[in-house]
C-alpha positions, 0 to 999 in steps of 0.5 A: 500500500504504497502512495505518493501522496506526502499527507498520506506518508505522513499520516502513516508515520504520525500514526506508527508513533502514536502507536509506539508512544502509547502506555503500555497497557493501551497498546496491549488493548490495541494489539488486543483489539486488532488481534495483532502480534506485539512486532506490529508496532514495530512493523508499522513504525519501519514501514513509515520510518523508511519514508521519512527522509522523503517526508523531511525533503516534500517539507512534510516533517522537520528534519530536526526529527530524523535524529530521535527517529533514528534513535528509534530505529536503532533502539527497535534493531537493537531489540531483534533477534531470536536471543530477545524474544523475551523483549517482544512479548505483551507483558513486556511492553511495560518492563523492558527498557527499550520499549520505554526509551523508544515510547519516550522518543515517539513521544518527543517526536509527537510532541515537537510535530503535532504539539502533544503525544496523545492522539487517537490509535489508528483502526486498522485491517489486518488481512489474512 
C-alpha cells in the first residue's frame, strides 16, 4: 500500500508513533483489539520510518526529527533477534527498557510535530 501522496506518508508515520508512544497497557488493548502480534508496532513504525527522509525533503516533517527517529530505529534493531524474544512479548511492553526509551522518543517526536503525544490509535485491517 504504497502512495505518493506526502499527507498520506505522513499520516502513516504520525500514526506508527502514536502507536509506539502509547502506555503500555493501551497498546496491549490495541494489539488486543486488532488481534495483532506485539512486532506490529514495530512493523508499522519501519514501514513509515523508511519514508521519512522523503517526508523531511516534500517539507512534510522537520528534519530536526530524523535524529530521535533514528534513535528509534536503532533502539527497535537493537531489540531483534531470536536471543530477545523475551523483549517482544505483551507483558513486556511495560518492563523492558527499550520499549520505554523508544515510547519516550515517539513521544518527543509527537510532541515537537503535532504539539502533544496523545492522539487517537489508528483502526486498522489486518488481512489474512
Amino acid at each position: 500500500m504504497e502512495s505518493s501522496d506526502p499527507s498520506f506518508r505522513r499520516r502513516l508515520l504520525i500514526e506508527a508513533l502514536t502507536v509506539l508512544a502509547a502506555d503500555a497497557q493501551v497498546q496491549v488493548s490495541w494489539l488486543v483489539r486488532h488481534p495483532v502480534m506485539t512486532d506490529e508496532i514495530v512493523l508499522d513504525f519501519d514501514h513509515a520510518f523508511r519514508m521519512a527522509e522523503a517526508l523531511v525533503a516534500e517539507g512534510e516533517l522537520a528534519r530536526r526529527l530524523m535524529a530521535d527517529l533514528r534513535e528509534i530505529d536503532v533502539v527497535l534493531s537493537k531489540m531483534s533477534g531470536g536471543r530477545n524474544a523475551d523483549r517482544w512479548t505483551r507483558d513486556a511492553l511495560s518492563t523492558d527498557e527499550g520499549w520505554a526509551l523508544a515510547r519516550r522518543l515517539a513521544r518527543r517526536v509527537l510532541v515537537a510535530e503535532l504539539g502533544e503525544w496523545r492522539q487517537p490509535l489508528p483502526e486498522i485491517s489486518v488481512i489474512r
